[in-house]
Every structure is written in structure tokens, then in C-alpha cells.
C-alpha positions in Angstrom: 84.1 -7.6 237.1 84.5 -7.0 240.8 85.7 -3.8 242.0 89.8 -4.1 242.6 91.0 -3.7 246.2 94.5 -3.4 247.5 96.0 -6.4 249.4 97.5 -4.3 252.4 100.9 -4.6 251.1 101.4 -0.9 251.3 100.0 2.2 252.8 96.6 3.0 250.5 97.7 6.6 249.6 100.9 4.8 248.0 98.8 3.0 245.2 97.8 5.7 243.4 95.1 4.3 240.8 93.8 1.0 241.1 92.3 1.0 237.4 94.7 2.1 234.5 93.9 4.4 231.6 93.3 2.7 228.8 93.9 3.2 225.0 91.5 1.9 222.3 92.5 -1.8 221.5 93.1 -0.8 217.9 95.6 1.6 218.7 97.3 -0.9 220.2 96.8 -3.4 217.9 98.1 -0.7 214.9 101.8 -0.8 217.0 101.9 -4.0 217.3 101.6 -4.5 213.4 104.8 -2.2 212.6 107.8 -4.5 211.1 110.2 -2.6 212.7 108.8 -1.2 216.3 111.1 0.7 218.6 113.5 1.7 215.4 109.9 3.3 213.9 108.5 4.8 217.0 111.8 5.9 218.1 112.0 7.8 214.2 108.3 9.0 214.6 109.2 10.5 218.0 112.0 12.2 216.5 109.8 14.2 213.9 107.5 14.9 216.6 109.8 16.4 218.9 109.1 13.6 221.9 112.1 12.1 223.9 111.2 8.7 225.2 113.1 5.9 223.8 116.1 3.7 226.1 118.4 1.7 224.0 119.4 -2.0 224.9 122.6 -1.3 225.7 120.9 0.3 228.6 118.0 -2.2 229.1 118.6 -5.4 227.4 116.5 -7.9 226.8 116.4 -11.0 229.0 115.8 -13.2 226.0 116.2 -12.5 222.3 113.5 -12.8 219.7 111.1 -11.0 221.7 108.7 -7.6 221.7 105.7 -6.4 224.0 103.3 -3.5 223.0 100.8 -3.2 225.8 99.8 -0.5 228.8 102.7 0.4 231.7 101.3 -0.7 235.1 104.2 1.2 237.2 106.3 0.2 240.4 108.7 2.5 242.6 110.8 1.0 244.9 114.1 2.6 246.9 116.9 1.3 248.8 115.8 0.5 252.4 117.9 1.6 254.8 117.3 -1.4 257.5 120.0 -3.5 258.5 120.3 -6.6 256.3 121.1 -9.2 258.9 118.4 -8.0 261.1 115.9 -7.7 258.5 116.4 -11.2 257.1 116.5 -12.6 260.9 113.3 -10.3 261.1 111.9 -11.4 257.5 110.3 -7.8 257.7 109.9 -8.0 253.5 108.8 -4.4 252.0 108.9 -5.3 248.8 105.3 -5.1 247.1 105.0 -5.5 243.5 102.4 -8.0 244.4 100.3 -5.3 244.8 100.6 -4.3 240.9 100.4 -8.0 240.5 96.7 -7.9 242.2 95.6 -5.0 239.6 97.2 -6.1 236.4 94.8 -7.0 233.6 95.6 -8.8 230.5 98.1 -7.4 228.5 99.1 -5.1 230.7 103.0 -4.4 230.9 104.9 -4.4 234.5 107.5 -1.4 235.1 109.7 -0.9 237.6 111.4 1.7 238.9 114.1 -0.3 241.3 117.4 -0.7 242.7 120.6 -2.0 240.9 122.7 -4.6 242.7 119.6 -6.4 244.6 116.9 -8.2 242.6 113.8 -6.1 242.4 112.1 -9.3 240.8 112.4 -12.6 241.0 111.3 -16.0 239.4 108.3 -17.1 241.7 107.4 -13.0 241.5 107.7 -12.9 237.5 105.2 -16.3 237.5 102.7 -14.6 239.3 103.0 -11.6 237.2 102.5 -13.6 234.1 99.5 -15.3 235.8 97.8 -12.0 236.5 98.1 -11.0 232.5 100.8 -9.1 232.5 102.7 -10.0 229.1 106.4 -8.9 230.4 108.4 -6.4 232.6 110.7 -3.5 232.2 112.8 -3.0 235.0 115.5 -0.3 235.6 117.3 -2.1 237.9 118.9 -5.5 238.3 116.6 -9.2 238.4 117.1 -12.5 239.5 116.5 -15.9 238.2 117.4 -15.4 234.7 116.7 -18.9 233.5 113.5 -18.9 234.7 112.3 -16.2 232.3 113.7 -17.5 229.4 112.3 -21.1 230.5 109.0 -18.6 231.0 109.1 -17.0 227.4 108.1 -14.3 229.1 109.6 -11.2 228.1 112.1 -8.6 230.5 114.1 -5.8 229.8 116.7 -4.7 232.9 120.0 -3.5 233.8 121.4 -6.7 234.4 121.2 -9.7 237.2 122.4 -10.3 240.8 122.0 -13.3 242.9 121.0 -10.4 245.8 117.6 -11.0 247.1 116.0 -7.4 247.7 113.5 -8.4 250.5 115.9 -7.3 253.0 117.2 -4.2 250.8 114.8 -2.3 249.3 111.5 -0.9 249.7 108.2 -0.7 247.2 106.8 3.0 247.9 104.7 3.4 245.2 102.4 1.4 242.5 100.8 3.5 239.7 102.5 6.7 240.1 104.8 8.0 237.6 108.2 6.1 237.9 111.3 7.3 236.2 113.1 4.5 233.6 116.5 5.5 232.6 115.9 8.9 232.7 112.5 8.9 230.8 109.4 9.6 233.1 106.5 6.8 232.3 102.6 7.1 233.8 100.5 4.6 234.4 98.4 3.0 231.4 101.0 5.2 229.0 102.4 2.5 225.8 105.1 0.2 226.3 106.4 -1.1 222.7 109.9 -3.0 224.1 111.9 -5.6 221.3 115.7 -6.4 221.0 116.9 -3.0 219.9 115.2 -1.2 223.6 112.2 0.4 224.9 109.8 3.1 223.3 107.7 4.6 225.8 104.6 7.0 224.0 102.8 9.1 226.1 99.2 7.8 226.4 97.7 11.2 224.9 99.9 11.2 222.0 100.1 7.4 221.1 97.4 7.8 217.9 99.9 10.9 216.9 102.7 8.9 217.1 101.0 5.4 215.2 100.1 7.5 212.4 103.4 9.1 212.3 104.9 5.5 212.7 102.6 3.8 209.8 104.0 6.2 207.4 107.9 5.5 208.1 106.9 1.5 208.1 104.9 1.9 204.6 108.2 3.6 203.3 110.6 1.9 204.8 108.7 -1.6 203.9 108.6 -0.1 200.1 112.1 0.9 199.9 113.1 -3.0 201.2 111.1 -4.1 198.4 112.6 -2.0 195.9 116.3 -2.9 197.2 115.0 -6.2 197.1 113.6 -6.3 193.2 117.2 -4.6 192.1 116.6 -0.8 192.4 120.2 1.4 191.9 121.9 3.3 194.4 120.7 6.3 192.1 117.0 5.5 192.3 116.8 4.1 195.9 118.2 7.9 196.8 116.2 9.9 194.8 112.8 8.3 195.3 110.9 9.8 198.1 109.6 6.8 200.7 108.7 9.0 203.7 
């Protein structure tokens, strides 16, 4: 595979790694096999003491039906303090999530640190992130083109929508440092596992901690469905031990 090199989009110090940690494919491959995903990370976080779970009430999805598990591949962008007009008369653009674009690798999930009221992505941006591999976004900020991800199927968690381009508005100041998403600080090539109920984001050093603590709760809670299911009483569904 040829070595990765940044576009020019940004200063060189500002993209911090150009190749991302990686976990073991079967680690990731053991999240994605969990019935229940954020609700049983977000319970295996809890037992290990590990805050890093955003509700969808914060970040909801773009389209139901939908979950990612893969790597975080991060974004930070801040409001630009340029005048608008000028700037669009200008078309000096400082957005540059192309760059993350240029290093992602299949399966890899885009995150964005951004702005709310001005679109930190937008249709044409999401179909060249899709391109690239990347298998959906979480941005903490507000999107464009909403239609066009569902018409996608690609996968997006965010704060909500704006017809506001952000060329003019914002600026992208770093790609693969650690970005801040509702409060819960996320590192490059740490796990992404994002469905309808929010966003779990595990550590990359303690994902295999938190899988094992995860496959437990699923095996219980998958047993105790069962049970209910067969016809169990209220007596023996809460004195059997599942976890």
C-alpha cells in the first residue's frame, strides 16, 4: 500500500497521525455481534467505571434502522471569524475534512468535532467519505443535505440540520487529534459502536475489557428474553441470576 501523504489542505503539524491505531479485527467483529449494542456497552461501561456513552436525544440518527462499529478517524473544526460576505466573494474555503477523507481506510468511522448552526458536512462531502471507506459519521454539530444520506444508506449521527453552508464559517484545525463529542473526549482509531438509541465511544486500550464485559450482559440478557419468551413467572424471571 503506498505511504499516505496529506493533500495541503491544512498546515502538516495540524494532521496529527496519518495512520490510525488499529484494534484486532476480531475485537471488532465480537461488538458488532452484540443484539443490543450501545444499551450493552453503555451497561458494561457502567460496571467498569468508564463514562463515554451520548444518548440520541443528543446525537440522533440521520436515518433509523441503522448501527456502525468501526475505528474513529477524528475532525476539529471552529468557528472562523472571517467575514461571510467577503469570504464567499473570496471563496477562501477552510474547511478540510477532505483531508480525513484522503487517510480513511475501510471501515473506518468519520468524527467530527464542529460547529452548530453551519453545516460541517455536506452531501457531495459525505459521498466522498463513503468512497474512501469510511462506513458513517458522527458529528457534534449540525449537517446538510439530509436526503441525500438517507438516499446514501449511509449512516450519521448529529445535532441536527441547517441549510448554512460552513465554507465561509468555520475552519478545520485539526485531523487525528483528540476531538471532544458532547462532552466525551474520543482519540483517533479508539471504537465507535453508534445505533438508534446513541453513541458508545470505548477507549481503544480497554475495548477487549469492555467486549468481554459486554458478551456477558448479551448472553444474560439474550437468556432472560428467552425465558420471558417460553412463559417464565415474574417470580422466577427475578430470582434467576442472568448476569
Amino acid at each position: 500500500m503506498p505511504e499516505k501523504k496529506p493533500l495541503g489542505r491544512l498546515p502538516r503539524e495540524a494532521i496529527r497521525l496519518l495512520e490510525l491505531p488499529r484494534l484486532p479485527q476480531e475485537v471488532i467483529e465480537g461488538y458488532r455481534a452484540l443484539v443490543d449494542l450501545t444499551g450493552t456497552v453503555s451497561d458494561a461501561m457502567d460496571e467498569l467505571g468508564i463514562v463515554g456513552v451520548v444518548p440520541a436525544y443528543q446525537l440522533p440518527p440521520v436515518s433509523t434502522g441503522t448501527r456502525v462499529v468501526g475505528p474513529a478517524l477524528t475532525v476539529r473544526n471552529i468557528q472562523r471569524s472571517a467575514q461571510v460576505h467577503k469570504a464567499a466573494l473570496d471563496k477562501t474555503n477552510t474547511q478540510g475534512e477532505s483531508e480525513a477523507h484522503n487517510l480513511a481506510e475501510p471501515g473506518d468511522v468519520l468524527v467530527i468535532e464542529g460547529v452548530t448552526g453551519c453545516s460541517n458536512m455536506g452531501g457531495q462531502s459525505a459521498t466522498v467519505a463513503r468512497r474512501q471507506g469510511f462506513i458513517g459519521a458522527v458529528v457534534d454539530g449540525t449537517i446538510r443535505d439530509p436526503d441525500q444520506y438517507r438516499e446514501m444508506g449511509w449512516p450519521v449521527w448529529c445535532r441536527g440540520f441547517t441549510p448554512v453552508t460552513g465554507k465561509w464559517r468555520m475552519q478545520t484545525v485539526e485531523v487525528n487529534g483528540t476531538v471532544q463529542v458532547c462532552g466525551v473526549p474520543v482519540r483517533p482509531g479508539d471504537l465507535v459502536c453508534a445505533d438508534e438509541a446513541g453513541v458508545a465511544f470505548v477507549a481503544r486500550e480497554r475495548a477487549a475489557e469492555v467486549l468481554e464485559a459486554a458478551r456477558k450482559i448479551d448472553a444474560g440478557d439474550t437468556k432472560r428474553k428467552a425465558d420471558i419468551e417460553s412463559g417464565a413467572s415474574v417470580t422466577e424471571l427475578m430470582t434467576r441470576k442472568y448476569k
